[in-house]
N, C-alpha and C positions, 0 to 999 in steps of 0.2 A: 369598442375593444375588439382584437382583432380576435378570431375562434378557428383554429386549426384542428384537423380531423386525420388521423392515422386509420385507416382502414384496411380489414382483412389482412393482420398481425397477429404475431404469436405474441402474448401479453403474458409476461416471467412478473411477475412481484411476489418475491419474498417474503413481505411484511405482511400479507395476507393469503399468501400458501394458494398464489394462482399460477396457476400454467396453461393455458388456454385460449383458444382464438379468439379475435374479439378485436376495439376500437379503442385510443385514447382520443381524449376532448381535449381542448388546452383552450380554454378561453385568458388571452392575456398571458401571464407569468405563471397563473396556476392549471393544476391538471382540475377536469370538473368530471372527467368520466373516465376510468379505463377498464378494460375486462369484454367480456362474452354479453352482458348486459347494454354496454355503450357499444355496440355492433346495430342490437335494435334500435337504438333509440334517435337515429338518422343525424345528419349534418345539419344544424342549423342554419338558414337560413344569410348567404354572404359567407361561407364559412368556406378556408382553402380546404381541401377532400384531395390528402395522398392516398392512392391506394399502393400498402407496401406487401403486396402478391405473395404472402405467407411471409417476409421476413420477420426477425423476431425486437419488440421494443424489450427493454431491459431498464430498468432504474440507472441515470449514471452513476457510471464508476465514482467509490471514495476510496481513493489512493493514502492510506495514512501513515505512509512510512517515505519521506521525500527531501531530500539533500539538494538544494537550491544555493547556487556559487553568489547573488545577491542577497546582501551585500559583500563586498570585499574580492568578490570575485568571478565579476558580470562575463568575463572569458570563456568559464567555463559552462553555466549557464545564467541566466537571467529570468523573473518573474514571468514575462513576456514569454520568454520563447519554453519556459516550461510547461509555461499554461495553454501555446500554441501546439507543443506534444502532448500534451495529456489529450486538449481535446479531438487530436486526432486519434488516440486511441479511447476514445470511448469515459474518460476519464471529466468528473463532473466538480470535485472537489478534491481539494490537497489539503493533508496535514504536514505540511511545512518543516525541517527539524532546527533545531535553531544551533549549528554547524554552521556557523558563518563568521566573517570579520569585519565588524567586531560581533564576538557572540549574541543571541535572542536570550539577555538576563536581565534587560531592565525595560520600564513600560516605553520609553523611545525608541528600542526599538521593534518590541511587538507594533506601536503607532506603525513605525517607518511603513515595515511587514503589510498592513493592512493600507497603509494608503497606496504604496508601490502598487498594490494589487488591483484595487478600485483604481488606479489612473490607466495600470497597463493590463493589467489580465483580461481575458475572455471565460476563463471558470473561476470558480473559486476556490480562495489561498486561506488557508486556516492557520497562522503561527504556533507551535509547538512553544512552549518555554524552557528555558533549561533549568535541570532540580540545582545544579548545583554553579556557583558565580565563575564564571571563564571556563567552562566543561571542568575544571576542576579536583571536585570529589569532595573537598573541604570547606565548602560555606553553602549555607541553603542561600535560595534568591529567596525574594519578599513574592512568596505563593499568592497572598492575597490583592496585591497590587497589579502583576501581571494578570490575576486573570479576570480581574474587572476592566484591564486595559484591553482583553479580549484573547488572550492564548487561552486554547482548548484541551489544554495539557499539560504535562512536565515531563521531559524527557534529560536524558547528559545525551543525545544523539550517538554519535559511534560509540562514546566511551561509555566503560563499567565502571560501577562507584564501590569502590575497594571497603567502603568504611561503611558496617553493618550498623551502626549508631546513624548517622547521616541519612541512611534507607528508612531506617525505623523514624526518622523522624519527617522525612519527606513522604513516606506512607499516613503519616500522622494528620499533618497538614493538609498534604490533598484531601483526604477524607472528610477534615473540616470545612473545606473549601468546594467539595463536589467533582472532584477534579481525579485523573486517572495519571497514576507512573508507568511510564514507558519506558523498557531497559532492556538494553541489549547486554547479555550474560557473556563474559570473557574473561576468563583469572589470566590476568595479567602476567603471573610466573608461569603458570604452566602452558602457555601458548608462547609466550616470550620469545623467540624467534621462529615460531612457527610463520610458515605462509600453505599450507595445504593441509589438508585431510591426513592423519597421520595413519599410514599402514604400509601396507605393501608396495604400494603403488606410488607413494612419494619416495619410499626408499630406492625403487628401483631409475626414478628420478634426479634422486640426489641431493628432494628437499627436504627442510623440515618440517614437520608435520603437526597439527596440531589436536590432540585427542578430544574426543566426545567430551569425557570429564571436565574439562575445560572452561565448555559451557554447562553442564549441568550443577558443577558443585556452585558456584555463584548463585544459579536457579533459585536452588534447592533452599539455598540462606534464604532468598526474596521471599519463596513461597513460605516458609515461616514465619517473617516477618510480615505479611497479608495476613496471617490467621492469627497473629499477636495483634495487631492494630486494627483490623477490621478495614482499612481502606484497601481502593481498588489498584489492584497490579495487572500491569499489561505485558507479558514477555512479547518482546515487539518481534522477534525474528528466533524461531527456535528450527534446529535441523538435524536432530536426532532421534530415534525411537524413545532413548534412554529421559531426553527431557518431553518427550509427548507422555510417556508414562507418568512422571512429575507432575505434570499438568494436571492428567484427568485424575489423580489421586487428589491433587490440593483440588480440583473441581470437586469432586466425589465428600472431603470432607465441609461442603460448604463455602470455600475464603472465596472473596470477590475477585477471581482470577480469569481472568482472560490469556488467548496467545496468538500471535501472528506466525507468519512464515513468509520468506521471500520464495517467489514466482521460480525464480531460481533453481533453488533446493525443491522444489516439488519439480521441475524441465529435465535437469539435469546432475549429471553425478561426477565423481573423482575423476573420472578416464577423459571427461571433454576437457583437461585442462590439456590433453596431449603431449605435443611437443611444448610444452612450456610457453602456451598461450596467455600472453598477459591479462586478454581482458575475461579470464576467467576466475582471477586472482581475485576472490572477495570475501565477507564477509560476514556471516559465517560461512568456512571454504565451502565448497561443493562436499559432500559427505560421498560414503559408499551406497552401492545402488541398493542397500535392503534399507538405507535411512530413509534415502529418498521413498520409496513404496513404504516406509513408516508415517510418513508427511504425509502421502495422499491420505492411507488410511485416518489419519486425525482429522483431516478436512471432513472426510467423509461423515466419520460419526462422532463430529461435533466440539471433536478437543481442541482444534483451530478452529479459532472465531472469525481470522481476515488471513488474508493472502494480498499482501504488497510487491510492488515493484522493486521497492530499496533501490528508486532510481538515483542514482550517485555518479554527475558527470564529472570526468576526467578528461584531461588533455592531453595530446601527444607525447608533451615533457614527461607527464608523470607515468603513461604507459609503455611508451616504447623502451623500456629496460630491460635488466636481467631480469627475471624471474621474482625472485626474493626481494631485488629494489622497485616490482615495479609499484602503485598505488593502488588500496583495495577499491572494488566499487564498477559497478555497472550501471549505464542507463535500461531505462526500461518502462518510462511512459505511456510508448505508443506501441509495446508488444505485450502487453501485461495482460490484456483480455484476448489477445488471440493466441499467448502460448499457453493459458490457461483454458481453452475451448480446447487443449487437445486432451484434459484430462474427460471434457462431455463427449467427443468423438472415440476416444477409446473405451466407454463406458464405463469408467472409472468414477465419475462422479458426477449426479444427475444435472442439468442445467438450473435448475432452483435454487439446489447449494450451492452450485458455482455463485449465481448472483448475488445469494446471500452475504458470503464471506468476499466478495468483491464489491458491496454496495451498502445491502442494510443491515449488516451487525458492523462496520468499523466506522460508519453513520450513529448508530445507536450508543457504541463504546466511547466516541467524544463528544455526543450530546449535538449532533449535527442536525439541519435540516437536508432534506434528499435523502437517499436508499428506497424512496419506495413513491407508488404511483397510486397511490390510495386521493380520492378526491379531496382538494383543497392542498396538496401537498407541492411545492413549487415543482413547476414542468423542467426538471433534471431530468434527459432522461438520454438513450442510444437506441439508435436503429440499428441493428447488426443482420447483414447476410452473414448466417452462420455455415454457410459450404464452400464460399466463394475463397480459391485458392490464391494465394502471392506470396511474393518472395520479397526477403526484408534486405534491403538494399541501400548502403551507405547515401548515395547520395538523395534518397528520400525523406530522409532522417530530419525531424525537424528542431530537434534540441540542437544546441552549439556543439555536443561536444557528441563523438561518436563510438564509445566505448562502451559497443550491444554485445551481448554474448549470442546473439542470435543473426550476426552477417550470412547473409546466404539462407538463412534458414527458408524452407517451405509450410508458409503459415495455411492453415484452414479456417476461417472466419472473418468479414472484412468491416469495419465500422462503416457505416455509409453517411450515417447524419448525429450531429450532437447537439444537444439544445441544453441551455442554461439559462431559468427563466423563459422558458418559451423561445428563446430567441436560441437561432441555430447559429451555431459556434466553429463548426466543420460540418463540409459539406465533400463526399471524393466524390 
């Protein structure tokens, strides 16, 4: 069996509250040593010996929040070439949404899902299932069938489920099932023609706007309905103060509540949509800059649990429009952990938490293997030079589709190596 040795690395796992230099082992698929301890305890004998000259390993990335065009539409992206971006950005494992055509509501094709994955991918694809039959709102799918067919979830993906009977009763079942609701918050009437952030700054735009309340009064229903049924809710992408306060309230009174946030809304705010940049146009819009520094603070102290991508590829058709026609959604696989290093470079939020909410709590929320470098634990993991400057640049780009919100941007932090199962995945 073959035994690989990472040597004189900064060694980040989360799961065990290490920050410190030190060595991983990787005998085969599994990790068998990492930390300050596996520094003493030498190279065994035939074993390959990197020495990574202070850079830093990190658990791979668990991207749980991912909009994949296969099936239905391999143009925009495909398993393959998502799993080729993830694992150049530092990315170990996807949870999948099941946005696709035909939709992820029946066990052929969470199958499809998984075999697609094992014939084409390089990381691994997790299928989300949908709570409700064709994104819907009005029929539950059979919870119990999909998730013995192996979906790690239940999600409606972009869409909100208008019908608080339906929630309460897809809170019900997961519960029985083990299983967690993921839902993105949007009142449909009061957004209804919104495409931006509603205040000053769309007005003076031209567009329509769409208010905080928007997403929080839908929250607000979920998070009561968590503390009526006792099953786990997951607010998949929240982007205001007004619902990070919701959170740590329904956290504070006990309910099984969890929340994400897109990469996004914690990078950037209202004013980068500018001159009416289409691929700034998503979901939830970009907020004002005191939401955005609301987000950070939640990550910080602990009311966000993950920070996603919400990689969402679109094509030229659906972006090059007006403003208000163009299509919501960004990709963001392969800049997810280096726009998120600049919250560790500007001392915003420690590199531990970072990894945490980037690996082992959205690892832990759907019952994953990987997030953490603890022995016996599969060798998921990233070498990241964390100083190493570059510029993100279209024709690098390794997904089909190239609607980054970060063209040009000057990144600090460079993936160098990924491994999944031991076996390295990307390599710059």
């Amino acid at each position: 069996m073959s035994v690989t040795v990472f040597r004189n690395a900064r060694i980040v796992d989360p799961s065990r509250g290490i920050d410190e230099t030190g060595a991983v082992i990787i005998e085969g698929k599994k990790i068998v040593a990492a930390g300050a301890a596996a520094h003493n305890q030498g190279a065994p004998e035939g074993a390959m010996v990197v020495d990574c000259a202070g850079k830093a390993i990190l658990p791979g990335l668990v991207d749980s929040r991912v909009f994949i065009g296969e099936p239905g539409a391999e143009y925009r992206e495909t398993i393959a070439s998502a799993s080729e971006a993830a694992a150049a950005g530092g990315v170990t494992s996807i949870v999948m949404m099941p946005d696709t055509a035909p939709v992820i509501d029946d066990i052929a094709l969470v199958e499809h899902v998984l075999r697609a994955a094992r014939d084409t991918a390089s990381v691994r694809i997790w299928p989300a299932a949908a709570i409700s039959k064709g994104l819907e709102g009005r029929e539950m799918t059979e919870f119990g069938l999909l998730r013995e067919a192996g979906a790690v979830g239940f999600t409606d993906g972009r869409h909100t489920i208008s019908s608080a009977l339906l929630m309460r009763r897809a809170l019900t079942y997961a519960r029985d099932f083990g299983a967690v609701i993921a839902h993105e918050t949007q009142d449909a009437e009061l957004s209804s023609n919104g495409v931006m952030n509603e205040g000053l700054y769309a007005s003076w735009l031209g567009l329509a706007g769409i208010p905080r309340e928007a997403e929080a009064i839908p929250l607000e229903r979920d998070l009561m309905l968590a503390r009526l049924t006792g099953g786990a809710y997951h607010a998949a992408k929240i982007s205001t103060g007004m619902s990070a306060s919701s959170i740590a309230r329904a956290k504070s009174d006990g309910a099984a509540v969890t929340a994400g946030v897109s990469i996004n809304n914690l990078s950037l705010n209202e004013n980068d949509v500018g001159a009416y940049r289409t691929f700034f146009r998503l979901s939830p819009p970009l907020r004002a800059e005191e939401d955005r520094l609301a987000m950070i603070e939640a990550v910080k102290d602990g009311t966000i649990d993950a920070i996603v991508s919400s990689h969402d590829p679109q094509d030229v058709d659906t972006k090059r429009l007006p403003f208000a026609d163009a299509a919501e959604g960004a990709i963001g696989l392969e800049t997810l952990l280096a726009a998120a290093l600049r919250l560790y470079h500007n001392g915003d939020v420690p590199l531990l938490r970072l990894a945490e909410v980037l690996s082992t709590a959205p690892a832990r929320l759907y019952g994953l293997p990987g997030g953490t470098l603890k022995p016996g634990a599969p060798a998921d993991l990233v070498v990241v030079d964390l100083d190493e400057p570059w510029i993100v640049r279209e024709a690098e780009i390794r997904s089909r589709s190239k609607n980054t919100c970060f063209e040009g941007a000057r990144m600090q932090g460079k993936v160098l190596q990924t491994l999944v199962s031991g076996r390295t995945v990307f390599q710059s």
